[in-house]
C-alpha positions as CSV (number, residue, x, y, z in Angstrom):
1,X,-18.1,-8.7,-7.6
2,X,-19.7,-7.1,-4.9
3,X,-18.6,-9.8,-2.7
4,X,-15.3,-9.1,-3.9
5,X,-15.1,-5.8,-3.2
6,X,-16.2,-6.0,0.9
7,X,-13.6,-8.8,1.5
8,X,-11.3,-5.8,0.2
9,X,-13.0,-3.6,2.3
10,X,-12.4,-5.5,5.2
11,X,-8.6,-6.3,4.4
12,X,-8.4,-2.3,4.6
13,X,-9.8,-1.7,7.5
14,X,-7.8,-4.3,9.5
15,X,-4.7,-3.4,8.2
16,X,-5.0,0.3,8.5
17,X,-3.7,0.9,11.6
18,X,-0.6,-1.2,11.0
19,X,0.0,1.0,7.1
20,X,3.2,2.1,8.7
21,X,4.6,-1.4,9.6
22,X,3.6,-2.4,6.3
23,X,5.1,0.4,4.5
24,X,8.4,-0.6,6.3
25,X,7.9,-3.8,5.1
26,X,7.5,-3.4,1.8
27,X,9.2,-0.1,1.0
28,X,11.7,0.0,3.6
29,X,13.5,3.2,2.5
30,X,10.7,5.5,2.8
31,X,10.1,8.1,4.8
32,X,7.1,9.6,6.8
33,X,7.0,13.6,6.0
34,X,4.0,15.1,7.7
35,X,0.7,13.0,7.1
36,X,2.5,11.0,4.6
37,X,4.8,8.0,3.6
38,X,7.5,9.2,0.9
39,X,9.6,6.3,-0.8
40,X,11.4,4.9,-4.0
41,X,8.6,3.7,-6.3
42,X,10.6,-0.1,-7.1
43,X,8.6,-0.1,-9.9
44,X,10.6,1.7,-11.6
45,X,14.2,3.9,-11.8
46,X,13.7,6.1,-8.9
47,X,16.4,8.1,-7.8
48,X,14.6,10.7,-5.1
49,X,11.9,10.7,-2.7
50,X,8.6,12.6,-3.8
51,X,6.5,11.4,-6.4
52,X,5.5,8.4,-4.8
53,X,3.6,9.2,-1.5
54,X,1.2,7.3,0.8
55,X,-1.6,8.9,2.4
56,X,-0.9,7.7,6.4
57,X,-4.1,8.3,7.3
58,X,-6.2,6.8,4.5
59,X,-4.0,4.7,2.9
60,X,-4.7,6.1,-0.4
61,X,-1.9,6.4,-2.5
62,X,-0.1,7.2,-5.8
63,X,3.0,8.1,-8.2
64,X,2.7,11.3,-9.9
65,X,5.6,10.4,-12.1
66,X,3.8,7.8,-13.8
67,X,0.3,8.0,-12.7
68,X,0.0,5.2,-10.9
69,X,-2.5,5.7,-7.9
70,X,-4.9,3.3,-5.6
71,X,-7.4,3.9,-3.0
72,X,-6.3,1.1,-0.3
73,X,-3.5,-1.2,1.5
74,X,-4.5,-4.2,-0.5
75,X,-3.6,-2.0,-4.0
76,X,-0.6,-0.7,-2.4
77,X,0.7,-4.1,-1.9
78,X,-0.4,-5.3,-5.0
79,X,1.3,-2.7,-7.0
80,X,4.8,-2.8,-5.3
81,X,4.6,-6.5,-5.2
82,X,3.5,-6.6,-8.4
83,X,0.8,-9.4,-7.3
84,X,-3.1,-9.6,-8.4
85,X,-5.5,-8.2,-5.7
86,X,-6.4,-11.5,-4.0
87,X,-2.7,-12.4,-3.5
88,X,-1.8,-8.7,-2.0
89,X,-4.9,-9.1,0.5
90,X,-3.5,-12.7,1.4
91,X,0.1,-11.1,2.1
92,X,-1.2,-8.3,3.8
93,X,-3.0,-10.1,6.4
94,X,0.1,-12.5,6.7
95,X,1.4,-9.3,7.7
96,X,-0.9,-7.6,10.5
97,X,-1.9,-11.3,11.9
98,X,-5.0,-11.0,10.2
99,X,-8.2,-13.0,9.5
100,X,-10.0,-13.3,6.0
């Protein structure tokens, strides 16, 4: 488990600096306002920007409108994709170029 949890670890920390080319990616209507990434939760009927916001700095993020939140990139992923943990860390270093 622990082991689990520092590969996830490092999956955040390389893709961190590239949170705003993944956000793109994988909620391309989004917007940055301020310190944060606004968009369309495709998760479900969302019709306007501002429940579902990404922390640009941490990566931390959440939907108020359904209480939905996660601390990292890899849950991000994982939650709009709708893939388990270990997928999501695979796509997002597919993303940034990436090692494991």
């Amino acid at each position: 488990m622990q082991g689990d949890m520092d590969y996830f670890a490092r999956v955040h920390a390389q893709a961190l600096p590239f949170l705003t080319a993944i956000l793109r990616r994988v909620l391309p209507q989004g917007k940055i306002m301020g310190h944060e990434y606004v968009a369309l939760n495709p998760r479900r009927i969302d019709s306007a920007l501002g429940s579902f916001k990404i922390n640009l700095q941490t990566g931390r993020w959440a939907d108020f409108a359904v209480n939905a939140s996660g601390g990292d990139v890899t849950s991000l992923v994982a939650y709009v994709l709708c893939l388990p943990q270990s997928d999501a860390a695979k796509a997002v270093l597919r993303m940034i170029g990436g090692a494991p």
